[in-house]
C-alpha positions in Angstrom: 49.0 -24.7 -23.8 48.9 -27.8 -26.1 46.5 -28.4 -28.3 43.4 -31.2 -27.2 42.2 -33.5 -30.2 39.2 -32.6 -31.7 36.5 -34.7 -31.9 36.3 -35.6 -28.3 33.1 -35.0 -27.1 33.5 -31.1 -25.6 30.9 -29.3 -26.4 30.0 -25.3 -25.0 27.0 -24.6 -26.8 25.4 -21.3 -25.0 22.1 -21.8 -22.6 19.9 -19.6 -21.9 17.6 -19.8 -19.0 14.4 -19.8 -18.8 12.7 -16.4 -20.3 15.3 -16.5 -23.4 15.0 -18.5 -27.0 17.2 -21.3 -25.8 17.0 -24.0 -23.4 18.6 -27.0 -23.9 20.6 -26.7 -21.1 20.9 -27.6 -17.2 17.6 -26.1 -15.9 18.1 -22.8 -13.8 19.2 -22.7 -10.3 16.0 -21.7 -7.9 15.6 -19.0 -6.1 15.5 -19.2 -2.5 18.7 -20.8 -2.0 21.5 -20.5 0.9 23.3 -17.0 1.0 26.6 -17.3 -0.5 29.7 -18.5 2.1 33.2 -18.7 0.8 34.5 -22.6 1.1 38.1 -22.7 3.0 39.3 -25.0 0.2 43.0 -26.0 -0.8 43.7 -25.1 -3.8 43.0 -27.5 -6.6 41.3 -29.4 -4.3 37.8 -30.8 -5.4 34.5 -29.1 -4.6 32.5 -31.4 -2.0 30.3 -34.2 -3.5 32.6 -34.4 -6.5 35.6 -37.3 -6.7 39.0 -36.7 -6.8 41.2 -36.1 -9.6 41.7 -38.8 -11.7 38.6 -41.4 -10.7 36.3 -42.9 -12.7 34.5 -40.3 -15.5 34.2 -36.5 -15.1 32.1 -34.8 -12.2 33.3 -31.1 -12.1 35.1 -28.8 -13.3 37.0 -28.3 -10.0 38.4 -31.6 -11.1 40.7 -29.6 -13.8 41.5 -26.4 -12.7 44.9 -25.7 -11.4 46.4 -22.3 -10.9 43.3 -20.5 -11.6 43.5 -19.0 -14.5 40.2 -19.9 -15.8 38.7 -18.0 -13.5 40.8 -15.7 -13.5 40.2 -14.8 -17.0 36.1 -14.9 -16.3 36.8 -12.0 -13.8 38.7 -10.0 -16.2 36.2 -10.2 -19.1 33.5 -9.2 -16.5 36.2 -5.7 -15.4 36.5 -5.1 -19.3 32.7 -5.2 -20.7 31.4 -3.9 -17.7 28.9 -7.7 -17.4 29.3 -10.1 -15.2 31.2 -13.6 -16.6 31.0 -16.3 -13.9 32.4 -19.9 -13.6 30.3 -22.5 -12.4 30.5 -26.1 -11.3 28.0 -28.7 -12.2 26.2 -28.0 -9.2 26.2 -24.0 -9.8 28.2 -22.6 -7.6 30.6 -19.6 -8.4 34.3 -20.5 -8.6 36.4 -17.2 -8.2 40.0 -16.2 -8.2 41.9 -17.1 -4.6 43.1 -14.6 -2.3 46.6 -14.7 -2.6 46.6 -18.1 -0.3 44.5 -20.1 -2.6 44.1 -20.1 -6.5 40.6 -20.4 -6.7 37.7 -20.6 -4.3 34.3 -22.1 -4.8 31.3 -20.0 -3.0 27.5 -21.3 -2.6 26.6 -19.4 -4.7 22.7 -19.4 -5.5 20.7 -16.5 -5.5 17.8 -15.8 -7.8 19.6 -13.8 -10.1 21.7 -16.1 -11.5 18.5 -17.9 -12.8 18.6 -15.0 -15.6 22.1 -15.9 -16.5 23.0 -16.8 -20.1 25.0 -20.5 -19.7 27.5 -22.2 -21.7 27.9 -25.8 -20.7 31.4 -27.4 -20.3 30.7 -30.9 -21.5 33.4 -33.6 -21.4 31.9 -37.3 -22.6 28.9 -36.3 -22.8 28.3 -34.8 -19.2 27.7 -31.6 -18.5 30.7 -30.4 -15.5 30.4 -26.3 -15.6 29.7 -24.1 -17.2 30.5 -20.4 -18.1 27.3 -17.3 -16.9 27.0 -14.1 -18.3 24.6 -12.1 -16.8 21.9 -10.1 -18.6 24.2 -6.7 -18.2 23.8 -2.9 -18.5 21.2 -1.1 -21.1 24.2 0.7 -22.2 25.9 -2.3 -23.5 24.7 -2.8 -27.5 23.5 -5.5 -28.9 26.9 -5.9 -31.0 28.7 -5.6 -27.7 26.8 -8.3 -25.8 26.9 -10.5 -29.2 30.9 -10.0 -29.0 31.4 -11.1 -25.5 28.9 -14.0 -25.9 30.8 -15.3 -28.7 34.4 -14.5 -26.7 32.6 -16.8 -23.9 31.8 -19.5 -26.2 35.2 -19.9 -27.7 36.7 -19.6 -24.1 34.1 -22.8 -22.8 34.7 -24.3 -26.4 38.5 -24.6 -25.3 38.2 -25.2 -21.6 36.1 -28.2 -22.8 38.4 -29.5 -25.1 41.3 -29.5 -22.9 39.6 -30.7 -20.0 38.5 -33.7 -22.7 42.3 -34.1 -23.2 43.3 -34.0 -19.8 40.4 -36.7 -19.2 42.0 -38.9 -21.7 45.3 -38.6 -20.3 44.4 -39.3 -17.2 43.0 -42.2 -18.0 46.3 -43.4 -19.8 47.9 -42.6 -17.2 46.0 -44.7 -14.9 46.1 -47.7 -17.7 49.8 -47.5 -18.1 50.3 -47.6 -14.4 48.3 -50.4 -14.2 50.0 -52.4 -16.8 53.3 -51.4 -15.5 52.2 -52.7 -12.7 51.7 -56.4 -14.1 55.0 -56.2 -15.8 57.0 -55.5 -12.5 55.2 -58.3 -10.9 56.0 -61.0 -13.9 59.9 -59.5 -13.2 59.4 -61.0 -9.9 57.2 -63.8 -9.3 56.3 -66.6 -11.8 53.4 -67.5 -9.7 50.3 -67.4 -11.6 48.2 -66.5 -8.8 49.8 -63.8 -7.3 49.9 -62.1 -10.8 46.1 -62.8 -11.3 45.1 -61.3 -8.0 47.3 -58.2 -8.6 45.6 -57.8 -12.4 42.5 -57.8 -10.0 43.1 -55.7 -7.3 44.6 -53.0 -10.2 41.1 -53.4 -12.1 39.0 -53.0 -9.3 41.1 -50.0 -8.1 41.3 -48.0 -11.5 37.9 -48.8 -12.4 36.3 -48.2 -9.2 34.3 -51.7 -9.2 33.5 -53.7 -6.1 34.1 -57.2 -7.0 35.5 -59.5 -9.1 37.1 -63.2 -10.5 39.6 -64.5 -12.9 38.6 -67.9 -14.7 41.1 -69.9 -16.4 40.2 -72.9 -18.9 42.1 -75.6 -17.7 45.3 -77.6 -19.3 45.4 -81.4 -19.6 48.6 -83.3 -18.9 49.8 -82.7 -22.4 49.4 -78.8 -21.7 46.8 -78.4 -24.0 44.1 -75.9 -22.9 40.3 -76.4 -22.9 38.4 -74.6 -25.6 35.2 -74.8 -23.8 33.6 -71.9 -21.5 32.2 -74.4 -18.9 35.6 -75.6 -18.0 36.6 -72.4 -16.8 37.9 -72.2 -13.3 38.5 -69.9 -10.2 42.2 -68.6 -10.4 41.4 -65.7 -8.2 38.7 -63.7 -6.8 37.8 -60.6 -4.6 34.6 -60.2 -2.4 32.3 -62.5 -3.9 31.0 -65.7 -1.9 32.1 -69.1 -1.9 28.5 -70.1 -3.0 28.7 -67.1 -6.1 32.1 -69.0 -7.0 31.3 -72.4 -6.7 27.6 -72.9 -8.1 27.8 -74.7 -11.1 25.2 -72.3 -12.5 26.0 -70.1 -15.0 25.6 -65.7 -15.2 24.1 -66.1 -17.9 21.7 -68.1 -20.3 23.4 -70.8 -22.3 27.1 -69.4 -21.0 26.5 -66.3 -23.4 28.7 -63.8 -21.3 31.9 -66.3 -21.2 31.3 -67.3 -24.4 31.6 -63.5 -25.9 34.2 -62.8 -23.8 36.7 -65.9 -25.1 35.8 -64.9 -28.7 37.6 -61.4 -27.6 34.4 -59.3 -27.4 33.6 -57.1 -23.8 30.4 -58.2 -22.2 28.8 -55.1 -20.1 25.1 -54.7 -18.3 24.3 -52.2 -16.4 22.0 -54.1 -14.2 22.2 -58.1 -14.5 19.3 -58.1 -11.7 16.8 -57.1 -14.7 19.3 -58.0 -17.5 17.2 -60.7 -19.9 20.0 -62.3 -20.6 20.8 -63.3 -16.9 19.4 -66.6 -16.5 18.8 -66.3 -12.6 18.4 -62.8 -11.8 18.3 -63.5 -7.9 21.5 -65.0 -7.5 22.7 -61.5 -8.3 20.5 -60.3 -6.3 21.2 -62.3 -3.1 25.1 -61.6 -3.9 24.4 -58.2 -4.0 25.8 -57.5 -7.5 24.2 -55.0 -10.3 27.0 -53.5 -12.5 28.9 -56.4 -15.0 31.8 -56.3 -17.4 33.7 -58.8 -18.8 36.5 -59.5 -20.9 38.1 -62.5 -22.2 42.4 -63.3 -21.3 44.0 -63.6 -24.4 47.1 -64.7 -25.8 48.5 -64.5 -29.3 44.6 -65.2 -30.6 43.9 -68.1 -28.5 41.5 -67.0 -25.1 42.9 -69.3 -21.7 40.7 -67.5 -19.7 38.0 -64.3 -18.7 37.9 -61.4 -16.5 34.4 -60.9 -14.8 34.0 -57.9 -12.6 31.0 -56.3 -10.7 29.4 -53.2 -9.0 27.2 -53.4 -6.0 25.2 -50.7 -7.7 23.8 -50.5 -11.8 26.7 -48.9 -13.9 26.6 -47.6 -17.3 29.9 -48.8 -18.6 31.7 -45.9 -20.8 33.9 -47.1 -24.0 37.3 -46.3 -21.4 35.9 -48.5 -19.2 36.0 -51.6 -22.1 38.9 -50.6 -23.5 41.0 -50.4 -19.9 39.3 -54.1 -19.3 40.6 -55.4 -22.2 44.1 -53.6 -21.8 44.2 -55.4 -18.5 42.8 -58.4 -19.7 45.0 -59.0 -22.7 48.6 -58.2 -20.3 47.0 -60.3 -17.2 46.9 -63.0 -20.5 50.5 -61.6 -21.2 51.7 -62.4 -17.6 50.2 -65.6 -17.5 51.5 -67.2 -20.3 55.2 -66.1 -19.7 54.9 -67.1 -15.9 53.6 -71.2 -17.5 56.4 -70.4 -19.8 59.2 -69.7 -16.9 57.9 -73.0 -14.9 57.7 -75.0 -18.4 61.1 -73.5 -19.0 62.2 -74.7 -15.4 60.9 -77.9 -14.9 62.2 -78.4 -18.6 65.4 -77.6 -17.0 65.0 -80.3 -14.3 64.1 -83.0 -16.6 67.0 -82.1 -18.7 68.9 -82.7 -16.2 67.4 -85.8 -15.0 67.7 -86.9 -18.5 71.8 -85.8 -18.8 72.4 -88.4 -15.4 70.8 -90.8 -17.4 72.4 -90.4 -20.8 75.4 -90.2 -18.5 74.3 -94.2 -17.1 73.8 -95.4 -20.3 77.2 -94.3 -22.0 78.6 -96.1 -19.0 76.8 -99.3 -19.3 77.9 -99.3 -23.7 81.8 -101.0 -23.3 84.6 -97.8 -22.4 86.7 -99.4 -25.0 86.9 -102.1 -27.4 88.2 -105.5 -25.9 91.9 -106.7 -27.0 91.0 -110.1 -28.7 93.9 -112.3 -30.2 93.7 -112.3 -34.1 90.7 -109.5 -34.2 90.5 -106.1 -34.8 87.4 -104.2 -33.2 85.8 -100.8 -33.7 82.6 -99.6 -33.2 80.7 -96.2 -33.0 77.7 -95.3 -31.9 75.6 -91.9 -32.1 72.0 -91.1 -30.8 69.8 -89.1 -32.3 68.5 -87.4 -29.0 70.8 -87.4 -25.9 68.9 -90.8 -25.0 68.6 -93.8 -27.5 67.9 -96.9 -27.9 70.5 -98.4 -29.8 73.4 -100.6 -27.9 76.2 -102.9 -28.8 78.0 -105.0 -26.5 80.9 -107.2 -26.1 81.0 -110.2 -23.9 84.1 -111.8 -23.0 83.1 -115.4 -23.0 85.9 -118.2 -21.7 88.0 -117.2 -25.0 85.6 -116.8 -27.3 84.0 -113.2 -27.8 80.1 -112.4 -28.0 79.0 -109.2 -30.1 75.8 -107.9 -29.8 74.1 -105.2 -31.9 70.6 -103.9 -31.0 67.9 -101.1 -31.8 64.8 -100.6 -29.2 61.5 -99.5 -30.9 61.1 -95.5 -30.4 63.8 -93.1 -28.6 64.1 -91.1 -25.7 64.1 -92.4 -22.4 61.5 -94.9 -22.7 63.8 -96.7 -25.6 66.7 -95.6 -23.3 65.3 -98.1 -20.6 64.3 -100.6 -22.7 67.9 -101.0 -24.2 69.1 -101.2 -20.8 66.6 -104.3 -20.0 67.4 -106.3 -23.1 71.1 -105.6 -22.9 71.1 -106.8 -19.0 68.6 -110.1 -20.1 71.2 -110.9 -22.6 74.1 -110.9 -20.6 72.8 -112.9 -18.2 71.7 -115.7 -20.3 75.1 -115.2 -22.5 76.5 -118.6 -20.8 75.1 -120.9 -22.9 78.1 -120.4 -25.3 76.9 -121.9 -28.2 73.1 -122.0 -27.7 72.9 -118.5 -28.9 69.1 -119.4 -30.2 68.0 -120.0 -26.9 70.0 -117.6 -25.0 67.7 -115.2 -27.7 64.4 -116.7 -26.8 65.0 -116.3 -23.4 65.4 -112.8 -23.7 62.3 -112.2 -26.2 60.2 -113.9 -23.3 61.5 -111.8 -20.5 61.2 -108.6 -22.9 57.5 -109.7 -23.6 56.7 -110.5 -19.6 57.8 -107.1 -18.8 57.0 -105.1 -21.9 53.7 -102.8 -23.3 52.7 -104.5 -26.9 54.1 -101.2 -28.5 57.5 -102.3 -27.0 59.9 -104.6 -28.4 63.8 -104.7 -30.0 66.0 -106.1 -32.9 68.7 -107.7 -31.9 71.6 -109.4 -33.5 73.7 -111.5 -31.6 77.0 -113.7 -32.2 79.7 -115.5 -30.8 83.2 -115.6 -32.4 86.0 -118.5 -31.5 89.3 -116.5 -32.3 91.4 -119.7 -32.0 89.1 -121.4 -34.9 87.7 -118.1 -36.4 84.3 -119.8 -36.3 81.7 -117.5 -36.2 78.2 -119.0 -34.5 75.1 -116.0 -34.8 71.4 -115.8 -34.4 69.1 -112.9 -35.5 65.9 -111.4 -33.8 64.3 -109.3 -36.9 67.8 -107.2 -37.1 69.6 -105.7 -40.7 71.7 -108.5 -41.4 75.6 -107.6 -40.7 77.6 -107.7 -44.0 81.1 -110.1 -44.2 83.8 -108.9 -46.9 85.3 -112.2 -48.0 88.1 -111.7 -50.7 90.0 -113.8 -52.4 94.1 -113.1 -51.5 95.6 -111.2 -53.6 93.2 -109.0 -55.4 90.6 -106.1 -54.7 87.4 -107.3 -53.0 84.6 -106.9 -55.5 80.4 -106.8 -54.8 80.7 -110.4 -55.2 82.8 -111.0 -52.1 80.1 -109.2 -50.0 78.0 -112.0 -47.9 75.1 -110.9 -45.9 74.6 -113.3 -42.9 70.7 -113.6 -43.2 69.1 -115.7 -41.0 65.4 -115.4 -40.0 63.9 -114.3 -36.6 61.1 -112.3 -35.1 61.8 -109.2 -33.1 62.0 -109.9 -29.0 58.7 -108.2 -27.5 56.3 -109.6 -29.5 55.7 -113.6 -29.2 57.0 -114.9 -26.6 57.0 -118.8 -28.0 58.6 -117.5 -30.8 61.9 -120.0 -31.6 64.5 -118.6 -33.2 67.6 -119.9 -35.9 71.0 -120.4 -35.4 73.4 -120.0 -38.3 77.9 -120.4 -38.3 80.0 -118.8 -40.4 83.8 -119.3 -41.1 85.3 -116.2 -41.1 89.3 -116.1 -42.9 92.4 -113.5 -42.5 91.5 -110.1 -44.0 87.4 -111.1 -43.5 85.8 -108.1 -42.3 82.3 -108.2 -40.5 80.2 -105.2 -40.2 77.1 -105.0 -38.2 74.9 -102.0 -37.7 71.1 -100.6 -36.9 69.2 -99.0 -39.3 70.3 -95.5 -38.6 73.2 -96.2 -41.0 70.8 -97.2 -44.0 68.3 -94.9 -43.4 70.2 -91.7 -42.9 68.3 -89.2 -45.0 69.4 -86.6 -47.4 67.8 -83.2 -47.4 66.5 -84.6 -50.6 64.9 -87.0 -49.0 67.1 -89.8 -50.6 68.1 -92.8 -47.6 72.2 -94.0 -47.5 71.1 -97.7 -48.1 72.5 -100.8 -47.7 73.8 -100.6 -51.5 76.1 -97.0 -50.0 77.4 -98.9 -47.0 78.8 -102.1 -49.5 79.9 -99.7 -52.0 81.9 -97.8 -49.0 83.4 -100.8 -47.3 85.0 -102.0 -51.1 86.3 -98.7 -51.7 87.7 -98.6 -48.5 89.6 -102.2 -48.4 90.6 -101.4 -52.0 92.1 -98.5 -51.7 93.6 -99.6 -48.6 93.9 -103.2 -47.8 95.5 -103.0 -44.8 92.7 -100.6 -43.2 92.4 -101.0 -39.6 88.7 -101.4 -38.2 88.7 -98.4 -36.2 89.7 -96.6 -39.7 86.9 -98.5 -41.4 84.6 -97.4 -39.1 85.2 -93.7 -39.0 85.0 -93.2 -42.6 81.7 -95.0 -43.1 80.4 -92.5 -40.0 82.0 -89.8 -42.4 80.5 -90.8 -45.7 76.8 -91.4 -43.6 77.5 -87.2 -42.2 78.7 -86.1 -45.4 75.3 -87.3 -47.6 73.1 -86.4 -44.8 75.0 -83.0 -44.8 72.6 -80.5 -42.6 69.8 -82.9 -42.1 68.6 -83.6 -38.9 69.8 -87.2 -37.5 66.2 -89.0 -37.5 67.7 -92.0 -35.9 70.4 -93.2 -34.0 73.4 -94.9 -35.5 75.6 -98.1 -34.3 78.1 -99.6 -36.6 80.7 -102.5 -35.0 83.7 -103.5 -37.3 85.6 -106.7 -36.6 88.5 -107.7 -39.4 90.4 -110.9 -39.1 94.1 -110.7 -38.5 96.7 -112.8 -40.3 98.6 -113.8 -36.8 96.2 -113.6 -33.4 98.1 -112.3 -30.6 97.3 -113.7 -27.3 94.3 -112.3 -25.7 94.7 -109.5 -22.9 91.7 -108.8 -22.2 
């Protein structure tokens, strides 16, 4: 038989009755009680008045004995020392050895002269549930002898007591893992929240043998951030209490005490809350019809969301299994919550994602498929987001001959930039036919963005017109990074002195909406090259913390033509997206990037498109 751990609470102390120097015991049994009858009992089975195997606390020995052996073994010492050696439950009666159909059999078993017996309790948390007679014997039997067998008895309850303490324990393991298992099945199969709060309920009222009980969770704002107060908390699920118990705004107890324990991680018990001075009404329990409390706070990773309150019609003295199988189911029911918000976060995540993929999928279609074929320039451009939404664009507009080229970069990212881009890129082409009033096609767009626009909203925007026939560049600027013109002389490398930044002033569109805005011209030449950008090129970031910079993207572009002077724009364009990926190396992309490249050709073809 496997050894019980010690320390348990079995005890077998002898008892004798009264008459004898020791008395600390159960009192005697009376005389004058019932004749004894044999009880047609399965075996195993539980005497009457005691629970069944495995409910709440001990009751009786009968609730541990299996083949019967104990009993056995009490006969036996009784045929060897020639004294009687009975087992008892906790209400007195004789259990014996079966008759071949039964292993043991419980008899009422009464009579005055068991009152002389010596007793040694069987005492498993603190209850007695047996205990072991031996009755006052034969003269002949000595002193020594009698000592003998008493102490043979004592070790024999000693044991039983011990093991029965074990099998207590187990038991109750037993019931606690089958309970948890229980919640982890159920998150295998449901996500909803409720379903797994009323089974954590029904399984805690079961295995504890309460009668009622509720499941409060503190509430989440839009932002999923949970309440850290106990008066937010809020029905999730309940069982056999009233609509009035659950919905009065009043409180268990004074000044929220109970919840307020019970979210700090402690477990809240009274025995009575009908005379409990902590209660602050003690007839709403009353009226309810509650006595027995415990409660114990849902929590996850250190951070409560929520308590478990349960009740007993009757008063309860609440043992230490009872709060540690509260908080076991408590702390999974926590468990089991937070991975069910996690599955819906994870699928309506999911859903967003791919409401958020059509969309990316819309706004690469409304940036230009492919560069336009313009007589006597070569285009390029690139553009990269930093999330699968942004809210940089570029454009070109095909305008009677001439070409437009539009660069801008929306405040923020994600889809609210997203839409915004879309907006100011639709605005602008549909003011785009005043050719060569570029500074009022600009403030019409920056009064429209600020009609329809929060304050917190509003764009850079760069915008210009190019004549290929005269190579007469006309642009205005709405608070955008100035786009860079290589301008060398023939016949030699360009130098930082052939670098031209087309400056002009401008507020952003969003913001003012009588703001008037510059228009400047510039005459670009054969072998020209005009680079415009946002400023995800300059300030791409090194894990050093050190920005690309406008001084990188000049000092790139003069390498580039020098090295290479017949470099096509589409070649320009994918080494400066190079250069930006190789100093940013493993850095997160903070921004997104747009870079347009437009070099002058020596002999313009006619336009095809």
């Amino acid at each position: 038989m496997t050894n019980p751990p010690s320390g348990q609470g079995a005890s077998a102390a002898p008892i004798n009755t009264p008459g004898t120097t020791r008395a600390d015991g159960p009192d005697p049994v009376p005389s004058g009680s019932p004749p004894p009858t044999v009880e047609n009992m399965h075996p195993g089975s539980p005497a009457p008045g005691t629970r069944p195997i495995g409910q709440h606390g001990p009751t009786s020995i009968t609730d541990f004995l299996t083949d019967g052996s104990l009993a056995g073994l009490c006969s036996e010492l009784t045929r060897m020392s020639g004294v009687r050696v009975e087992l008892h439950d906790r209400d007195g009666r004789s259990i014996v050895s079966g008759d071949g159909r039964r292993a043991w059999e419980v008899l009422d078993d009464l009579s005055p002269a068991a009152a002389r017996d010596t007793r040694f309790p069987l005492r498993v948390s603190g209850e007695t549930i047996g205990w072991l007679s031996v009755a006052p014997g034969e003269p002949t039997l000595s002193d020594d002898a009698r000592l003998r067998l008493e102490h043979v008895v004592t070790l024999i309850a000693s044991a039983s007591a011990e093991l029965c303490e074990y099998g207590l324990e187990l038991r109750h393991r037993l019931r606690e893992l089958t309970v948890l298992y229980r919640l982890n099945s159920l998150v295998a199969r449901t996500q909803d929240v409720t379903t797994i709060l009323e089974s954590a309920l029904d399984s805690a009222l079961d295995v504890m043998e309460l009668d009622a009980g509720a499941i409060m969770l503190l509430p989440e704002d839009a932002d999923g951030v949970l309440s850290e107060h106990e008066k937010d908390l809020v029905t999730a699920a309940s069982r056999h209490l009233s609509p009035e118990w659950l919905e009065s705004p009043l409180p268990l107890s004074k000044d929220r005490l109970f919840d307020r324990l019970a979210l700090r991680g402690e477990t809240v018990v009274s025995s009575d809350v009908r005379v409990d001075s902590r209660v602050l009404i003690p007839d709403r329990a009353r009226q309810e019809g509650l006595a027995g409390f415990i409660n114990a706070g849902l929590v996850f990773q250190g951070r409560p969301i929520g308590v478990m309150r349960m009740y007993k019609r009757r008063p309860r003295d609440f043992s230490d299994w009872d709060r540690r199988l509260i908080k076991s189911i408590a702390q999974q029911a926590a468990v089991a919550v937070q991975q069910a918000r996690l599955q819906q976060a994870r699928k309506q995540e999911r859903r967003i994602q791919r409401q958020v993929q059509l969309a990316a999928d819309v706004q690469r279609r409304m940036l230009p498929r492919e560069v336009p074929s313009v007589p006597g320039i070569d285009l390029a451009a690139a553009y990269e987001p930093s999330f699968e939404l942004g809210g940089d664009f570029y454009d070109f507009v095909a305008l009677g001959g001439h070409l437009g080229v539009v660069v801008g970069d929306v405040v923020g990212k994600g889809i609210a930039a997203a839409l915004l881009m879309s907006a100011v890129r639709a605005m602008l082409r549909a003011h785009a036919e005043d050719l060569y009033d570029l500074d009022e096609v600009v403030a019409r767009v920056n009064k429209a963005v600020c009609r329809d626009t929060l304050d917190h909203e509003f764009a850079t925007l760069w915008y210009g017109v190019i004549d290929p026939a005269t190579r007469r560049l006309t642009y205005c600027s709405a608070g955008h990074d100035p786009p860079m013109v290589i301008h060398p002389a023939p016949g030699r490398a360009p130098t930082p002195r052939d670098v031209e930044e087309l400056a002009i002033g401008g507020m952003v569109v969003g913001v003012d909406p009588t703001q008037r805005y510059q228009r400047g011209v510039f005459q670009l030449a054969a072998g020209d090259v005009l680079v415009a950008y946002t400023d995800g090129v300059t300030d791409a970031m090194a894990f050093s913390g050190e920005k690309f910079g406008k001084a990188r993207v000049r000092s790139t572009l003069l390498r580039l033509l020098s090295e290479r002077p017949s470099i096509t724009a589409a070649e320009i364009v994918e080494q400066v997206v190079w250069e930006i990926r190789r100093f940013v190396g493993l850095s997160r992309r903070a921004d997104d990037q747009t870079l347009v490249v437009a070099r002058i050709l020596e002999r313009p073809p006619a336009m095809t498109a």
